[in-house]
Backbone as CSV, one residue per row, in Angstrom:
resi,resn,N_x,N_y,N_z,CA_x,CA_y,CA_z,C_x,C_y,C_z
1,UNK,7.982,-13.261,3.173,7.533,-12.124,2.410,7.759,-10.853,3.223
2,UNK,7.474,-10.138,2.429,8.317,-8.781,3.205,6.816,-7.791,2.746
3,UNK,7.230,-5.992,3.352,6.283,-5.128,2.622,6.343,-5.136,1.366
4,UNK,7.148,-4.995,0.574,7.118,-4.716,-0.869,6.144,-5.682,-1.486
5,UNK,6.133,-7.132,-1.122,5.329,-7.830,-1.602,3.855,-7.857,-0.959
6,UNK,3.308,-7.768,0.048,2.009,-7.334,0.368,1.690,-6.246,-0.330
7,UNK,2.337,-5.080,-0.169,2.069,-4.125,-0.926,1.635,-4.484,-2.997
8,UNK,2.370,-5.228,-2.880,2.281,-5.539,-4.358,0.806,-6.282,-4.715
9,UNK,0.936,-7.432,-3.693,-0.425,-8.578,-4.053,-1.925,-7.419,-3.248
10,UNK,-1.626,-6.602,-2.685,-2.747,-5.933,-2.111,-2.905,-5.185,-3.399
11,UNK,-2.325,-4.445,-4.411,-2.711,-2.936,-4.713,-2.935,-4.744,-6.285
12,UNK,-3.032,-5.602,-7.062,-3.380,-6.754,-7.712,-4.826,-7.379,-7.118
13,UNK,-5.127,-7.069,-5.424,-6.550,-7.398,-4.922,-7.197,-6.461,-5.191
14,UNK,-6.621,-5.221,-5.082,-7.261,-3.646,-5.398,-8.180,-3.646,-6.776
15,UNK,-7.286,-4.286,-7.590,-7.269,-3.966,-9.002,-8.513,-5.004,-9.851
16,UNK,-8.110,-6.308,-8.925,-9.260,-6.932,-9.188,-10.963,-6.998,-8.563
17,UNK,-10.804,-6.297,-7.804,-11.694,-6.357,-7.185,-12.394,-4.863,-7.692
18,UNK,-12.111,-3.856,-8.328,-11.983,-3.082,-8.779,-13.256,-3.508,-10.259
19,UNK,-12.222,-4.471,-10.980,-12.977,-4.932,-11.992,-14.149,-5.683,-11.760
20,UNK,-14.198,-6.643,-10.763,-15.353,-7.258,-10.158,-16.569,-6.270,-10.177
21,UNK,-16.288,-4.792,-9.678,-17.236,-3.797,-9.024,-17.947,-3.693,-10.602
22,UNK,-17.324,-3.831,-11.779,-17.437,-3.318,-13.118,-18.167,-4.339,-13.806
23,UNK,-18.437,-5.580,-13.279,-18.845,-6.766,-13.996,-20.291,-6.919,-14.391
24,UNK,-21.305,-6.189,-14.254,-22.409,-6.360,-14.165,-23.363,-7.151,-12.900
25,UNK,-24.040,-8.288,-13.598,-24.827,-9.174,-12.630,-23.996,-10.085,-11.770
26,UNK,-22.964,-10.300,-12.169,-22.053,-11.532,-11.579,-21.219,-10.940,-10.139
27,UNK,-21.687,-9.066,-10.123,-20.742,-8.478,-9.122,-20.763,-8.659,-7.769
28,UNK,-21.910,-9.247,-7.105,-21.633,-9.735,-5.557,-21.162,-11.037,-5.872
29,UNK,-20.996,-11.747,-6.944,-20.612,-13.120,-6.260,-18.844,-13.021,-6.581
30,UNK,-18.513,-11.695,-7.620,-17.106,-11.854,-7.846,-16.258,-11.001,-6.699
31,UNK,-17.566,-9.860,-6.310,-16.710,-9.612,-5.186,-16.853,-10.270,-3.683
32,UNK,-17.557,-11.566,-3.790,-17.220,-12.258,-3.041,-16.320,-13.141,-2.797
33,UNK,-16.098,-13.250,-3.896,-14.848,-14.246,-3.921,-13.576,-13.620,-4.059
34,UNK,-13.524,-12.475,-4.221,-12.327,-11.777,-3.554,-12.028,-11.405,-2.554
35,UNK,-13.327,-11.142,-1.479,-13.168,-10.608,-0.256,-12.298,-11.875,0.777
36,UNK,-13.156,-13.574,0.225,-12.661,-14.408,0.337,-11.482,-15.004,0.560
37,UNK,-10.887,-14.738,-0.703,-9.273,-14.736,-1.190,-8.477,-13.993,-0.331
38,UNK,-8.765,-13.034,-0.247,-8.022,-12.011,0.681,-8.213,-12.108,1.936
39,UNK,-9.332,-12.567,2.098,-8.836,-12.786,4.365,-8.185,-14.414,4.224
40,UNK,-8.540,-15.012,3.270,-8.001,-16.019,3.639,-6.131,-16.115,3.480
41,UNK,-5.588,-15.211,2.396,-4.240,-14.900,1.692,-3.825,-14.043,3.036
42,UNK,-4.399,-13.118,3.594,-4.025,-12.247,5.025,-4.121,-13.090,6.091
43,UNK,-4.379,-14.202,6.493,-4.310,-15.362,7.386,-3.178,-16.020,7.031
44,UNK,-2.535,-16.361,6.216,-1.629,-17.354,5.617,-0.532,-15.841,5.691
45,UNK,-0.372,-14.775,5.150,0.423,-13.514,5.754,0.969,-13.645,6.695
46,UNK,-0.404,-13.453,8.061,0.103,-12.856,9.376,0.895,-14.197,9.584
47,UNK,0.121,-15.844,9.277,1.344,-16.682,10.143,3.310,-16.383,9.867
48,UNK,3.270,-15.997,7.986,3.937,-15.779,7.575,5.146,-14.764,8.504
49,UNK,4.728,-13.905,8.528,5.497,-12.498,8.966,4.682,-12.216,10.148
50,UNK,4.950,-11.945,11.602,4.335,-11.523,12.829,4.564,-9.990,12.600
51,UNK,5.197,-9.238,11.589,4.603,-7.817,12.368,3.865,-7.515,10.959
52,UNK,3.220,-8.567,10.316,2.063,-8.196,9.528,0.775,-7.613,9.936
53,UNK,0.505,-6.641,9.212,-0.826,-5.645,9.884,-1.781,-5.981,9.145
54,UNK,-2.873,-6.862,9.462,-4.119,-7.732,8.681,-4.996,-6.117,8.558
55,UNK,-5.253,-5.505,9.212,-6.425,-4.720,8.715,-5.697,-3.671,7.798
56,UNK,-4.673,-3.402,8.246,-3.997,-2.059,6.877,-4.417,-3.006,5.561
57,UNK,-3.584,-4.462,5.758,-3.660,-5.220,4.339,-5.217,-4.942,3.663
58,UNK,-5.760,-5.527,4.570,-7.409,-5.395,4.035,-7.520,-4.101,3.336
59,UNK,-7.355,-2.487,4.258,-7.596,-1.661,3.712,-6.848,-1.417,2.379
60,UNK,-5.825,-1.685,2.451,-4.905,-1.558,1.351,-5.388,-2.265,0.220
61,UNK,-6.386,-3.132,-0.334,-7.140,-3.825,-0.872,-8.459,-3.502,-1.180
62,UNK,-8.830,-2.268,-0.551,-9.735,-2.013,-0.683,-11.258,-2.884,-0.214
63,UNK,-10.842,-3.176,0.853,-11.591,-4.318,1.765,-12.284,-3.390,2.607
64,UNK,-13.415,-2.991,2.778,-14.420,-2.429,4.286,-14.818,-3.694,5.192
Protein backbone atom coordinates (compact mmCIF):
# COMPACT_ATOMS: atom_id res chain seq x y z
CA UNK A 1 0.00 0.00 0.00
CA UNK A 2 1.17 3.25 -0.71
CA UNK A 3 -0.03 7.09 0.58
CA UNK A 4 -2.89 7.41 -1.62
CA UNK A 5 -4.39 4.49 0.01
CA UNK A 6 -3.88 5.32 3.78
CA UNK A 7 -4.92 8.50 2.91
CA UNK A 8 -8.04 7.07 1.48
CA UNK A 9 -8.95 4.31 4.36
CA UNK A 10 -7.99 7.18 7.00
CA UNK A 11 -10.25 10.16 5.66
CA UNK A 12 -13.41 6.42 5.43
CA UNK A 13 -12.13 6.10 9.49
CA UNK A 14 -12.70 9.90 9.60
CA UNK A 15 -16.03 9.58 8.20
CA UNK A 16 -17.10 6.83 10.22
CA UNK A 17 -16.21 7.65 13.19
CA UNK A 18 -17.66 10.93 12.51
CA UNK A 19 -21.07 9.18 12.31
CA UNK A 20 -20.42 7.11 15.42
CA UNK A 21 -19.99 10.75 17.27
CA UNK A 22 -23.81 11.24 15.78
CA UNK A 23 -25.30 7.95 17.04
CA UNK A 24 -26.86 8.71 20.18
CA UNK A 25 -26.52 6.15 23.26
CA UNK A 26 -24.54 3.53 21.37
CA UNK A 27 -21.65 6.44 20.87
CA UNK A 28 -18.78 5.29 23.22
CA UNK A 29 -19.15 1.82 22.32
CA UNK A 30 -19.17 2.72 18.37
CA UNK A 31 -16.49 4.92 18.86
CA UNK A 32 -14.82 2.34 20.43
CA UNK A 33 -14.76 0.12 18.10
CA UNK A 34 -13.33 2.33 15.71
CA UNK A 35 -10.60 3.58 17.69
CA UNK A 36 -10.00 -0.25 17.81
CA UNK A 37 -10.07 -0.92 14.14
CA UNK A 38 -7.75 1.67 13.49
CA UNK A 39 -4.72 0.99 15.78
CA UNK A 40 -5.18 -2.31 15.03
CA UNK A 41 -5.43 -1.58 10.71
CA UNK A 42 -2.19 1.04 11.60
CA UNK A 43 -0.26 -2.02 13.09
CA UNK A 44 -0.89 -4.28 10.12
CA UNK A 45 0.19 -0.66 7.95
CA UNK A 46 3.41 0.03 9.62
CA UNK A 47 4.46 -3.90 9.15
CA UNK A 48 3.17 -3.27 5.68
CA UNK A 49 5.19 -0.15 4.50
CA UNK A 50 8.31 0.94 7.01
CA UNK A 51 8.14 4.60 6.24
CA UNK A 52 4.51 4.47 7.46
CA UNK A 53 3.79 7.30 10.00
CA UNK A 54 1.30 5.55 12.72
CA UNK A 55 0.53 8.78 14.56
CA UNK A 56 -0.09 11.18 11.37
CA UNK A 57 -2.41 8.00 10.34
CA UNK A 58 -4.18 8.20 13.66
CA UNK A 59 -4.41 11.93 13.35
CA UNK A 60 -5.50 11.76 9.95
CA UNK A 61 -8.51 9.72 11.31
CA UNK A 62 -9.30 11.79 13.59
CA UNK A 63 -7.88 9.68 16.47
CA UNK A 64 -6.62 11.85 19.88
Amino acid sequence: MNKKHFIAVAAEIRSQLEHAKNLGASTMVATHTVRVITSGLSNVFARQNPRFDRERFLAACGIE
